[in-house]
C-alpha positions, -999 to +999 in steps of 0.1 A: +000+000+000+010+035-003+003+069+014+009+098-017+008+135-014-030+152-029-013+177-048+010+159-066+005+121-064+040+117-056+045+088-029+054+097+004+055+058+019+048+029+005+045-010+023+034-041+020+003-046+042-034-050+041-046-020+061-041+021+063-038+015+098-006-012+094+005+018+069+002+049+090+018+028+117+047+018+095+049+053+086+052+064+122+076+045+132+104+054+101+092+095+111+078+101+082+067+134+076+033+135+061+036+170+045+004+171+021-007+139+023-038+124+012-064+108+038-092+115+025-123+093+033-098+069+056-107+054+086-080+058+115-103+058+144-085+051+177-052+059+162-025+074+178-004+103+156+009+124+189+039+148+174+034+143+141+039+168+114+010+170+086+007+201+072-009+206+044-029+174+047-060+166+032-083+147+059-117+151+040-143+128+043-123+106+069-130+091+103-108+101+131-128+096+158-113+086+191-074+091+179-046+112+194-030+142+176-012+159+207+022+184+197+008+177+162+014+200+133-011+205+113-014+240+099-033+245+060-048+209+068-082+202+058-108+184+077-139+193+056-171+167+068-144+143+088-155+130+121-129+141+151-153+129+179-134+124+211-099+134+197-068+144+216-058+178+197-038+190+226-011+213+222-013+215+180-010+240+153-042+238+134-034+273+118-053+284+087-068+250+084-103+240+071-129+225+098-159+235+078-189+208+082-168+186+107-175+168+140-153+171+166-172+167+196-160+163+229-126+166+217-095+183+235-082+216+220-066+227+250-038+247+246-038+243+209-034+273+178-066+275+152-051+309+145-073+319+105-090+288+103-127+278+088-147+262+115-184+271+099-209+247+103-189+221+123-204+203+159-181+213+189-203+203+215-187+198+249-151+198+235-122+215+257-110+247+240-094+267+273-060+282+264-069+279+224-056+305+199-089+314+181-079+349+165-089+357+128-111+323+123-145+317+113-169+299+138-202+309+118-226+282+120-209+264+142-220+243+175-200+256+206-225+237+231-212+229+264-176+237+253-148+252+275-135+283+266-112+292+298-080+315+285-090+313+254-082+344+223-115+349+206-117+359+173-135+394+181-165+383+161-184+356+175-158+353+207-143+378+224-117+379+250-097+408+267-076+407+299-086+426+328-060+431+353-054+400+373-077+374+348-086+369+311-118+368+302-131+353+268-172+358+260-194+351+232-237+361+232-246+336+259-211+323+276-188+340+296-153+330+309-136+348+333-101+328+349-113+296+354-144+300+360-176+297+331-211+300+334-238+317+312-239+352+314-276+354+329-256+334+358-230+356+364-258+386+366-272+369+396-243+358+416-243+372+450-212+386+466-206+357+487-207+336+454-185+354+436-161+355+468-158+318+472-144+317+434-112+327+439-091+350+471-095+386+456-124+379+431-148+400+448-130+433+452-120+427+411-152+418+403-175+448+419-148+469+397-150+452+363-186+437+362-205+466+351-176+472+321-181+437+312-219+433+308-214+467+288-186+454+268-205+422+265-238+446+249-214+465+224-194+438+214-226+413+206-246+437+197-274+425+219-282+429+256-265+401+279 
């Protein structure tokens, strides 16, 4: 079997087996670098490609569910209508990649760079994005359901984030994240002072400063009362 490069069909590894998964294996183990290769429509579930480099890859169409990417490099990839579901993208470059239509559901982003990258119309329900790069990418469309967004950069459109003294915050219409902590905005309206207290050792004194410039920077930046 052999694992060629989309652009120009050239072949990147070749051995003799009777699965992808014996070949991406084989291809692991001699370090190969999978610099625009082709895996469209494969099926590597449960796979394990942690510090791999595969930029400018083509992952259309494939199933991915389950594997593990960590200290992966994957910048101008694309992962157009691929399934990701409960992935390990920890610590990656996914810089100007494509996401668009994808599923990558509770999947761990943490840490990670998606730095000018499509995610519109792709399911990111209760994946792990805290400490992500977002800036300059496109989330339109997309499913952000019982995701985590601590430290996170926002992309100023549909999530913002700013830092405020002693924590970040990062907020979109109906989330906001401020240090570790996240809750829906309605939520944060209502704390008390004794809730807010028990977050964190100096969050009330910060927060009776900053709260009423957040909800407003929440209103101007959303356009639409939190």
């Amino acid at each position: 079997m052999q694992l060629r490069r989309w652009d120009t069909s050239e072949v990147i590894f070749e051995l003799e087996c009777s699965s992808w998964e014996e070949l991406l294996k084989g291809a692991l183990r001699a370090k190969i670098s999978f610099y625009r290769a082709d895996f469209s429509g494969s099926d590597f579930s449960r796979s394990d490609f942690s510090g791999s480099n595969f930029i400018g890859s083509d992952f259309s169409g494939s199933d991915f569910s389950g594997s593990d990417f960590s200290g992966s490099n994957l910048r101008g990839s694309d992962f157009s209508g691929s399934d990701f579901s409960g992935s390990d993208f920890s610590g990656s470059d996914f810089s100007r990649s494509n996401f668009s239509g994808s599923d990558f559901s509770r999947s761990n982003f943490s840490r990670s760079n998606f730095s000018g990258s499509d995610f519109s119309g792709s399911n990111f329900r209760w994946s792990d994005f805290s400490g992500s790069d977002f800036s300059g990418s496109d989330f339109s469309g997309s499913d952000f359901r019982g995701s985590k967004h601590q430290y996170k950069i926002g992309n100023m459109k549909e999530w913002h984030s700013m830092q405020l003294d002693t924590y970040m915050i990062c907020f979109n219409k109906h989330i906001l994240a401020i240090g570790c902590q996240q809750h829906a905005i309605k939520k944060w309206q209502n704390f008390t002072d004794d809730e807010i207290s028990k977050m964190d050792g100096g969050a009330l004194p910060w927060w009776s400063t900053w709260k009423d410039f957040i909800f407003k920077a929440i209103e101007l930046s959303t356009n639409k009362k939190p």
